[in-house]
N, C-alpha and C positions, 0 to 999 in steps of 0.2 A: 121340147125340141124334136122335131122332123127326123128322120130316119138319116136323110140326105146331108142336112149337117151336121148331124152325129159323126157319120161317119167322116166328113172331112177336119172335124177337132178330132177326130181319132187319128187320122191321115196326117196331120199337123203333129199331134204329141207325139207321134210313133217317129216321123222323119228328124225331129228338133231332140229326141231323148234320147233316139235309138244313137244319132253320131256323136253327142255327147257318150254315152256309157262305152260306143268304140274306141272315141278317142281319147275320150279322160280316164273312167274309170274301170276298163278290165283290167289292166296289169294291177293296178289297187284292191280292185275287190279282192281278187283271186290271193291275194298275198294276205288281206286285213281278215278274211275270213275264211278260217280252216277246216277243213273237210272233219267227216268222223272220226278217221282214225286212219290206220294203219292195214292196206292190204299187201297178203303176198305176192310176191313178183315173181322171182326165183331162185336158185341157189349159186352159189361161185364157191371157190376156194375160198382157206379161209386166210386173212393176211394179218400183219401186223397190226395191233389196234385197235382191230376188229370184236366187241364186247361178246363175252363167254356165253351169254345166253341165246344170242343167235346164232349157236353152233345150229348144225341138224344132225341129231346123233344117229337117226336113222341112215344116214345116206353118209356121214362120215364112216361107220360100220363096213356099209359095202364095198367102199374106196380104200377102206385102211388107210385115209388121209380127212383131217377136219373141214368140213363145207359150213360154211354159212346161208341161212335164211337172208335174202334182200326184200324188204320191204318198199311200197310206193304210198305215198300219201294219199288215202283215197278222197275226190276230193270230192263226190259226191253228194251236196248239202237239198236240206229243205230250208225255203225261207220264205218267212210268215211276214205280210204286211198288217197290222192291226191299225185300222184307220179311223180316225175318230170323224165322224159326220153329226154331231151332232151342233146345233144351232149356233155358238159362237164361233165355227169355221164358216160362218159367211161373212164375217167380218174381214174388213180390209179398208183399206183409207189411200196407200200411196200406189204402190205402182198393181197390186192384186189383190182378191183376196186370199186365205190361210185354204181355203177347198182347192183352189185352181194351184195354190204352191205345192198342195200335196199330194193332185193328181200327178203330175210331173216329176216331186220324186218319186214317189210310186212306180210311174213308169221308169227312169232311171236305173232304179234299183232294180225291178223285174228284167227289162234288158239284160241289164251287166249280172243278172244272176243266170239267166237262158243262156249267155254265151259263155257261163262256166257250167254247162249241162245240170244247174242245176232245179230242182222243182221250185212253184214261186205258188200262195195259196194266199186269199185275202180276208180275212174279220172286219165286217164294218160293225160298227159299236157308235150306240147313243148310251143312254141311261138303261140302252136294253142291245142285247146280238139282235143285231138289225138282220146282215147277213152273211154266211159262211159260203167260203168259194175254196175248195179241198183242193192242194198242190197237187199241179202237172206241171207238165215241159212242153213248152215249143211257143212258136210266134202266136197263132191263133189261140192258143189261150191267154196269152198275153193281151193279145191285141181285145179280146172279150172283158178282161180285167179292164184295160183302159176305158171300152168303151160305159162299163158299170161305174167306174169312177169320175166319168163327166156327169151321165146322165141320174145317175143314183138317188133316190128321194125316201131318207127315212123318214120314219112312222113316230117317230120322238125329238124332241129338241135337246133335251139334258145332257148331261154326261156322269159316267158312271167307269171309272179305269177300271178298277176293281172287279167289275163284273167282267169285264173284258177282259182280263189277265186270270182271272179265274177259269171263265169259259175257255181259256188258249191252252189252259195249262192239262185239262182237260181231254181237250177233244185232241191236240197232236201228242202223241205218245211217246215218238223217238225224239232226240236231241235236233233243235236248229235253231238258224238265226233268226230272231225276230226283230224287226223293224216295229217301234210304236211312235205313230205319228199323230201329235196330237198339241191343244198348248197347255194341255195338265191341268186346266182349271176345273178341279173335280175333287167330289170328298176324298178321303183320305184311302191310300190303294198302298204304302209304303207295305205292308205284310201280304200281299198276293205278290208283288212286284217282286221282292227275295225269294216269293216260293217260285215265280216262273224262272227266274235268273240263276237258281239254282240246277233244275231240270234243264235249261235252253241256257243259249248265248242272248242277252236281253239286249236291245241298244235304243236309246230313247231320244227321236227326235221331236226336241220343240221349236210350233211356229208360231209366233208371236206378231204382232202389226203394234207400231211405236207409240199409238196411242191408245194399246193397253195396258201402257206404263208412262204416259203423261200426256195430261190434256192441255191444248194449244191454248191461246186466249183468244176467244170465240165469244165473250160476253155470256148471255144464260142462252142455254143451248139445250135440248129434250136429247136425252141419253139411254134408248133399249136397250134391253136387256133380251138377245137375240136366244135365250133358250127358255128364260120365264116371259116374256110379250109385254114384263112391266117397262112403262117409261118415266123417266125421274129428270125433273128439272134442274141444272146445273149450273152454277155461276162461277163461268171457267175463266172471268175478270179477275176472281178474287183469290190473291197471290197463295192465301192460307190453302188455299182448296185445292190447287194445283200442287204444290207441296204436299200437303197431305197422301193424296192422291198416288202421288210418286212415290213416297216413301212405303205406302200400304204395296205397292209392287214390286218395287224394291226387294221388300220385307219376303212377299211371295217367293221371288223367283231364289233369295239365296235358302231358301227352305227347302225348295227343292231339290237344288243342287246338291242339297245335306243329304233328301233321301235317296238320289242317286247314285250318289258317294255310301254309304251306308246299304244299299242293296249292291253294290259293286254293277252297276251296270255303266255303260260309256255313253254322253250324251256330249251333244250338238242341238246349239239355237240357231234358227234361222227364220229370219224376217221375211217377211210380206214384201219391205222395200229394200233387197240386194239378191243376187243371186245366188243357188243354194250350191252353185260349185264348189267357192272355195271352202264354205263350212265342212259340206261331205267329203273334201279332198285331204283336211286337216284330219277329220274325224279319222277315214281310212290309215293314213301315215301314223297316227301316233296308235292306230291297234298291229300297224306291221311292227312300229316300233319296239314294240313290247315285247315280240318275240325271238 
């Protein structure tokens, strides 16, 4: 891709993501996801109700009357996009594919995390760290992020979670939110996944395209295998096979669900063929809900 139309799919994702996360999703994020902790503000009197241990006994001392500490919520976050580029995100069948859905939230999420001043840093991950992009603040590094997530060409096809939640857990030190965008088809990552979600706030977005959970009837049809280059001949006539087929994904996706439930981390599916608003707008509401 040219320099020239790079940058006007960057111009595109930036004008179509940026007024989505103005007008959908900052009152959301900012509520669904909480800052570190607790900064000092200042002192007042102290009133009625008011809990004993935010006395300040130094300063009620010199008043010969009790002050309270007042606290503000600091809301200052880091948040980690871990994007999975490896070979079965170029698949897609109806309206895109899983790379192009992911660019978008990606930007969505960097957005509405820059207009909560907070840092946004990205991990592309195959079967290997492809590449690390270390959290700042502002437009143009945002706008840098977007343009590595159109143009981006990993050096692997595979996928490997594990290594990636390993490597995350790692290299950022302090607590944040991470975004892992991916469709999870990958060995087994269920014991990194508790260890990152234990240190960090984990949230696991999967994108899935509907005929990686059932094949149309297309007669025998050649079916790659977009991370191994194998191709295998399919007779998507025969009702057994489609069945089959389905239920082996089925089978997957409520496994998963088990390990995300069991790592306690919050997760959201979203398709290839609907928009990924309303899923991120549920997602947000039921972690304000929680609180």
């Amino acid at each position: 891709m040219d320099t020239k139309e790079l940058l006007k799919k960057v111009r595109k994702i930036e004008i179509k993501t940026r007024g989505l996360s103005n007008h959908l999703f900052s009152g959301e994020y900012h509520s669904a996801f909480k800052g570190r902790g607790m900064a000092f503000s200042e002192v007042r009197e102290y009133q009625v109700g008011d809990e004993i241990r935010t006395i300040d006994w130094n300063v009620t001392a010199r008043f010969n009357h009790p002050y309270v500490k007042v606290f503000d919520e600091e809301r200052e976050l880091t948040v980690m996009l871990l994007m999975d580029v490896s070979g079965s995100e170029n698949f897609g069948t109806i309206k895109q594919q899983k790379q192009d859905l992911a660019t978008e939230i990606c930007a969505v999420l960097a957005f509405s995390a820059i207009q909560n001043n907070d840092k946004v840093g990205v991990i592309f991950f195959s079967d290997k760290i492809e590449k690390f992009i270390p959290p700042k603040k502002g437009r143009s590094h945002i706008l840098m992020i977007i343009r590595e997530l159109i143009d981006f060409k990993p050096e692997n096809k595979g996928t490997d979670l594990g290594e990636a939640l390993r490597y995350f857990t790692s290299v950022i030190k302090k607590k944040c939110t991470a975004f892992v965008i991916s469709d999870f088809m990958s060995p087994v990552f269920e014991t990194q996944l508790k260890m990152a979600n234990k240190k960090h706030d984990v949230i696991a977005l999967r994108l899935y395209d509907k005929h990686d959970e059932e094949f149309p009837d297309l007669g025998l049809i050649p079916v790659k295998d977009e991370e191994t280059g194998e191709v295998v001949w399919v007779n998507t006539g025969d009702k057994k096979v489609r069945d089959a087929f389905r239920a082996t994904a089925l089978r997957r996706n409520g496994m998963l669900k088990e390990v995300f439930s069991r790592a306690g981390v919050d997760a959201a599916d979203i398709g290839t063929h609907e928009s990924y608003v309303k899923p991120l707008m549920t997602l947000f509401k039921k972690r304000e809900s929680r609180k």
